[in-house]
C-alpha positions in Angstrom: -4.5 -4.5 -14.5 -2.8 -3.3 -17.6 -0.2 -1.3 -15.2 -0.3 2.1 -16.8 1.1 3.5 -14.1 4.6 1.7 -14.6 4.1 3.0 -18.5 4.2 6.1 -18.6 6.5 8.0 -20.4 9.7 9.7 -18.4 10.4 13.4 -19.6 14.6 13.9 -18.5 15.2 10.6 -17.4 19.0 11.5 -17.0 18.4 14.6 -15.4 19.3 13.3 -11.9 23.1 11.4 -11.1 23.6 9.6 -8.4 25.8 10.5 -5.9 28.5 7.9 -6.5 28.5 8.1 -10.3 29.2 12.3 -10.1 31.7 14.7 -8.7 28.3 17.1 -8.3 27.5 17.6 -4.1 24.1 17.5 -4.9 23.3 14.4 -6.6 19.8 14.6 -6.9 16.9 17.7 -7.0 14.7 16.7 -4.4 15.0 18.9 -1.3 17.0 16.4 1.5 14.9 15.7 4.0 15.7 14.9 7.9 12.1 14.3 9.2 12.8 15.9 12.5 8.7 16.2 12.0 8.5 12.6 13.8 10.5 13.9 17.0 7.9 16.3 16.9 4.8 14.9 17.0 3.4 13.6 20.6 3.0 10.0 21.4 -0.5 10.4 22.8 -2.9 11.0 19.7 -5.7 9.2 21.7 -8.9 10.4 19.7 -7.5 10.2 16.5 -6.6 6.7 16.2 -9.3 3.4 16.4 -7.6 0.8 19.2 -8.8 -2.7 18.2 -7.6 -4.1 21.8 -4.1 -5.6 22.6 -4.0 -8.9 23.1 -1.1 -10.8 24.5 1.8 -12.7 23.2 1.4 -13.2 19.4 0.2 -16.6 18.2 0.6 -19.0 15.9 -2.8 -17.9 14.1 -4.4 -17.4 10.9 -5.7 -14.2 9.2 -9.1 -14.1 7.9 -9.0 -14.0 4.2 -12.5 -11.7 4.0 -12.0 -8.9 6.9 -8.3 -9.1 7.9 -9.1 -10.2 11.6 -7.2 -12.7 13.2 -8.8 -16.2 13.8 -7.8 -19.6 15.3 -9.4 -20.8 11.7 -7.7 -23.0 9.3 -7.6 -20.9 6.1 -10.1 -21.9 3.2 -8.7 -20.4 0.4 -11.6 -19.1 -2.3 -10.4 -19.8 -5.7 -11.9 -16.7 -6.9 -14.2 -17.6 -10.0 -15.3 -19.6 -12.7 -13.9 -16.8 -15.2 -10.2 -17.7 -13.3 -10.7 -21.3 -13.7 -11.6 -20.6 -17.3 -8.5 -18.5 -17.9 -6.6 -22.1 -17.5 -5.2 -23.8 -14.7 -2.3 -21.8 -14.2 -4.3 -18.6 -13.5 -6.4 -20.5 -10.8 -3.5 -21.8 -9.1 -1.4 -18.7 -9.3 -4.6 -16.6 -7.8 -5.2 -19.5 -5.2 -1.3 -19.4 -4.2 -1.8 -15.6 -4.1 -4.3 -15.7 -1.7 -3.1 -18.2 0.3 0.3 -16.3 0.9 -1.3 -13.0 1.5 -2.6 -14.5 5.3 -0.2 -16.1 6.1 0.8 -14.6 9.1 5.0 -14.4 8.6 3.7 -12.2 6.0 1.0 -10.4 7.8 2.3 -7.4 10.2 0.3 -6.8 13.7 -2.8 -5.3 13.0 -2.5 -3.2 16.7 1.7 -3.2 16.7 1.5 -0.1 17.7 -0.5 -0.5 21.1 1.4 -3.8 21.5 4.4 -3.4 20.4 5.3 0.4 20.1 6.4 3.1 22.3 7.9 6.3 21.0 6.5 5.9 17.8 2.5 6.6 16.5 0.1 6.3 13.6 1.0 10.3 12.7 4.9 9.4 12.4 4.0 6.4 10.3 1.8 8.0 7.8 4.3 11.1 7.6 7.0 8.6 6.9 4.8 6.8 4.0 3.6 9.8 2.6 7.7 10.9 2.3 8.8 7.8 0.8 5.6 8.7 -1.8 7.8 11.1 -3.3 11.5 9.4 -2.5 9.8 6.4 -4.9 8.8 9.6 -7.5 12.1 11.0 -7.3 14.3 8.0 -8.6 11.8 6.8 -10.6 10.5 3.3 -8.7 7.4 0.9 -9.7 5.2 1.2 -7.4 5.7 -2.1 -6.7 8.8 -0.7 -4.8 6.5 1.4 -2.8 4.4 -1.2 -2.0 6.2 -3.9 -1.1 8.6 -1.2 0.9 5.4 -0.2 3.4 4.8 -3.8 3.7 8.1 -4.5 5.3 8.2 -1.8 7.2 5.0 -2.6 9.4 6.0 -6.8 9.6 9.0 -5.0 11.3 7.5 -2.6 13.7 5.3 -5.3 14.4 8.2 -7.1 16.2 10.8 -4.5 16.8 10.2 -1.6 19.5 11.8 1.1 17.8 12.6 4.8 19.0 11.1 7.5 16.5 14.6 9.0 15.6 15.4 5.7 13.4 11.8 5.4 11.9 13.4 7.5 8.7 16.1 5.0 8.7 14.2 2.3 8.6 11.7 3.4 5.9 14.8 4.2 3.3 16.3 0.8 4.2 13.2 -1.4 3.8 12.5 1.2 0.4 16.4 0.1 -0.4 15.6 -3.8 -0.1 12.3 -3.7 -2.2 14.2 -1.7 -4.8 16.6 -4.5 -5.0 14.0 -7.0 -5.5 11.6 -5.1 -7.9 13.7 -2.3 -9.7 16.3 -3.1 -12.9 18.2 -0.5 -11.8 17.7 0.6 -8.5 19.5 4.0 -6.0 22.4 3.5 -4.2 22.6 3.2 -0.4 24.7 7.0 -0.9 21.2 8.1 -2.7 19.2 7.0 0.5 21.3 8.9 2.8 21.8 11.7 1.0 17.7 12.1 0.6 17.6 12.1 4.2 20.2 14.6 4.2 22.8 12.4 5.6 20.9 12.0 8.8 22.3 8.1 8.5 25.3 7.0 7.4 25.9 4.3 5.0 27.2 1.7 7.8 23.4 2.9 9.3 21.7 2.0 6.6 23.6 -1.7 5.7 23.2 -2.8 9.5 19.9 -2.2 9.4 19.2 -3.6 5.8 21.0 -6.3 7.0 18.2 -6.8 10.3 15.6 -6.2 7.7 16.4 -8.8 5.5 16.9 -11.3 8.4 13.6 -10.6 9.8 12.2 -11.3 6.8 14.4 -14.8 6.0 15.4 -13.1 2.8 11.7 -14.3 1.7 11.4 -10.7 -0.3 8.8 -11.2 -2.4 4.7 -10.6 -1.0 1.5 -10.2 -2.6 0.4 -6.4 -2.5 -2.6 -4.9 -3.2 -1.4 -4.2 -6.5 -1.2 -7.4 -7.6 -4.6 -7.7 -7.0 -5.7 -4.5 -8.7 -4.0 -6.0 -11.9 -5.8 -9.1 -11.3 -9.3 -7.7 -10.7 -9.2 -5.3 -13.5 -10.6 -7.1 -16.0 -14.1 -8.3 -14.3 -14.1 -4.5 -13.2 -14.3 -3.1 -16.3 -16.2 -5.4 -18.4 -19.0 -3.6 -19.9 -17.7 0.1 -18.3 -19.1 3.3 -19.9 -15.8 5.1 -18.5 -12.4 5.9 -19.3 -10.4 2.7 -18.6 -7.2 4.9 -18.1 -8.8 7.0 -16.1 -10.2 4.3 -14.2 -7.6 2.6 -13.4 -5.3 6.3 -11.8 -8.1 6.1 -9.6 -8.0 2.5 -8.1 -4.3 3.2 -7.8 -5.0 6.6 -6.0 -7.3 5.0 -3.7 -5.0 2.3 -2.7 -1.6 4.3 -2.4 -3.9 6.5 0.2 -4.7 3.1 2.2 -0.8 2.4 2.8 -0.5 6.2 4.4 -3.1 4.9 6.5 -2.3 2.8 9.8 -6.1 1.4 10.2 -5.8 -0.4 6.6 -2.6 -3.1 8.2 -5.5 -4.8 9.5 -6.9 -5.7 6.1 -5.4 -7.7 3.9 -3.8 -6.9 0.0 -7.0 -8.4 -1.6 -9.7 -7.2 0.2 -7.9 -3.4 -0.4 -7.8 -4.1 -3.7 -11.6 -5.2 -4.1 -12.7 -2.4 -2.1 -10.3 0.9 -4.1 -12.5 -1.2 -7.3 -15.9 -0.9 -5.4 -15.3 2.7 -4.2 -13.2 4.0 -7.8 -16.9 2.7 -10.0 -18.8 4.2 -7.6 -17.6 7.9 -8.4 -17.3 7.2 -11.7 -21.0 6.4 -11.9 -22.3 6.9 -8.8 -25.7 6.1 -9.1 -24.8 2.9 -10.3 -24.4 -0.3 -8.2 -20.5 -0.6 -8.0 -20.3 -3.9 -7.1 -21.9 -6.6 -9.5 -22.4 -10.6 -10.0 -19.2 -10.9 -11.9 -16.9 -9.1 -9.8 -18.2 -11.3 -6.8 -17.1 -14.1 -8.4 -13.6 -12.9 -9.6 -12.2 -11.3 -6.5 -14.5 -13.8 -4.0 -15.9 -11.0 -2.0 -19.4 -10.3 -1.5 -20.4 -6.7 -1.6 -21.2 -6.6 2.3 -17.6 -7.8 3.4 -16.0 -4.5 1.9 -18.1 -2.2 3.7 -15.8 -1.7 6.4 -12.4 -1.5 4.3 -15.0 1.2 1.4 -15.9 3.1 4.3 -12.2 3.7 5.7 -11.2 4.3 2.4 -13.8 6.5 1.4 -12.9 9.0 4.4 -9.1 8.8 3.5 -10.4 10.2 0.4 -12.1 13.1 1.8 -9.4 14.0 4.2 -6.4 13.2 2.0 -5.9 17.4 1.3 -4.3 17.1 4.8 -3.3 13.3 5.7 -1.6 12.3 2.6 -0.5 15.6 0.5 2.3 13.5 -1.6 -0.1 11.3 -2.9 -2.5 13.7 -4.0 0.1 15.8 -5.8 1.1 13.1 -7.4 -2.0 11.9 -8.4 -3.3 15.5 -9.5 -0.7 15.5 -12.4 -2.3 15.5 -15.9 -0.1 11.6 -17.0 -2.3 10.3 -14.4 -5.2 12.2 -15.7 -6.2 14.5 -12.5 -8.0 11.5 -10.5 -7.1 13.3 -7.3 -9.3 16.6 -8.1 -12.2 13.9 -8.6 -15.1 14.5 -5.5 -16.4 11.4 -3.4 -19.7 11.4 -2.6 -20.5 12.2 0.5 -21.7 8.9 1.1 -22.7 5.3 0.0 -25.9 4.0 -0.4 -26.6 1.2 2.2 -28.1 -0.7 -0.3 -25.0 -1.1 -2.7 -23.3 -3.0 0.1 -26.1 -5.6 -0.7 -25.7 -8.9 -2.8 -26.3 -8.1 -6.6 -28.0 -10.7 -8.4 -27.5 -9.0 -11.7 
């Protein structure tokens, strides 16, 4: 996807120092933020959450490349479409590759950590903490990339770490602190982190646990996201479109920064997140339209049926996302992103556009 997002023109740039670099105490204009909400919040939210069961020890398996579920399946990697493989070899390879890392399951987090693995921390915390780092990454100015890959590492660590909710904060700045590194050409300081948290954590906080981060990880920083996917979907999706392709392509990224606020979307995997912000972005742009057709089957290698669950889930984060995810709809409701978060769902989705097209 021609990544407009990462384009767009920065008004005042230099406006903001950071905190090493100027004798002024306050470094940056966002309002520092201790999220003492996360002490606050109970750890029972039973009735708000979906259990999907907790299983024993983890295994040595394999995520399902089509619904995210975990199966003791060798993975067959689809190669996506002919349009790849006419692209060249090097496209088909790189999407194969791409595909074939996203389930792997060092790269995968828990998809129930946090009935198997968590104690003091719950779903609410999580998506406060994601929906704070929404507007750390629009304060200094980070790719969304960044933000991305930041959310990703932070639920592959919860997944084996038990951690108390008073270091949750500390661990989303770090984990934001190591994908800056990897993705930003000029990324904050570790003084920037702390002071956005208003020096809840100190700078030998935020190193050690970098430092656990990055060992966890093996140092292996780099992971498909589901914005790789959205740039590499974007072209089947808007082949023939009678809508703004700009506009468009705010609303797939709307869509999919809601799903990383979300704690039911770890179980799915970057791709099939991707497919289904595409499916459920044509739909309101022409909803009585099918949004799924022939040729974007054969580009992502998803059938229509096998998004449903992901569309659905996605769908209600957009209805509810005045109250679950208010950083990313204020960011998405300014005017360089063209509005896309004051667009309506539908109310709902035809059963019948979840069927094969043939078109």
């Amino acid at each position: 996807m021609a990544d407009r997002e990462n384009q767009i023109p920065i008004k005042n740039k230099g406006h903001r120092k950071r905190s090493n670099q100027s004798g002024d105490s306050n470094p940056a204009k966002m309002k520092r933020v201790a999220l003492g909400e996360l002490t606050n919040i109970s750890s029972d939210i039973s009735g708000r959450v979906q259990k999907f069961g907790v299983g024993n020890a983890r295994k040595p398996e394999t995520v399902s490349e089509k619904t995210g579920n975990v199966v003791n399946l060798e993975l067959a990697v689809s190669p996506g479409c002919d349009e790849l493989q006419k692209s060249g070899y090097a496209s088909s390879s790189i999407f194969q590759h791409l595909r074939s890392m996203e389930v792997e399951v060092k790269r995968r987090p828990l998809f129930n950590y946090m009935e198997k693995v968590q104690e003091d921390i719950n779903p609410a915390m999580r998506s406060i903490l994601v929906d704070w780092l929404v507007e750390v990454a629009e304060e200094y100015k980070l790719v969304s990339d960044t933000l991305y890959l930041t959310v990703n590492y932070i639920d592959r660590y919860l997944s084996a770490h038990k951690l108390v909710r008073n270091k949750l904060q500390l661990l989303g700045v770090s984990c934001m602190l190591v994908a800056s590194k990897y993705e930003e050409i000029s990324p904050p300081h570790i003084e920037d982190f702390c002071y956005i948290t208003d020096n809840t954590y100190t700078k030998d906080e935020v190193v050690h646990m970098e430092r656990d981060v990055l060992k966890f990880i093996e140092f292996e920083m780099s992971n498909p996201t589901t914005k790789t996917f959205l740039r590499i979907f974007s072209r089947a999706a808007q082949e023939n479109s009678l809508f703004s392709n700009a506009r468009f392509e705010f609303l797939c990224y709307y869509i999919a920064e809601l799903s990383l606020t979300d704690y039911g979307c770890v179980r799915y995997i970057p791709s099939l997140v991707a497919a289904s912000a595409i499916f459920l972005a044509r739909l309101m742009m022409q909803p009585k339209s099918r949004p799924w057709t022939q040729a974007l089957q054969k580009h992502t290698g998803y059938k229509p049926y096998e998004l449903k669950q992901c569309v659905l889930r996605l769908h209600n984060l957009l209805l509810t996302s005045e109250t679950s995810a208010r950083a990313v709809r204020q960011k998405y409701m300014d005017q360089k992103l063209k509005c896309v978060a004051s667009m309506s769902p539908p109310l709902e989705t035809p059963s019948s556009f979840f069927e094969v097209s043939h078109q």
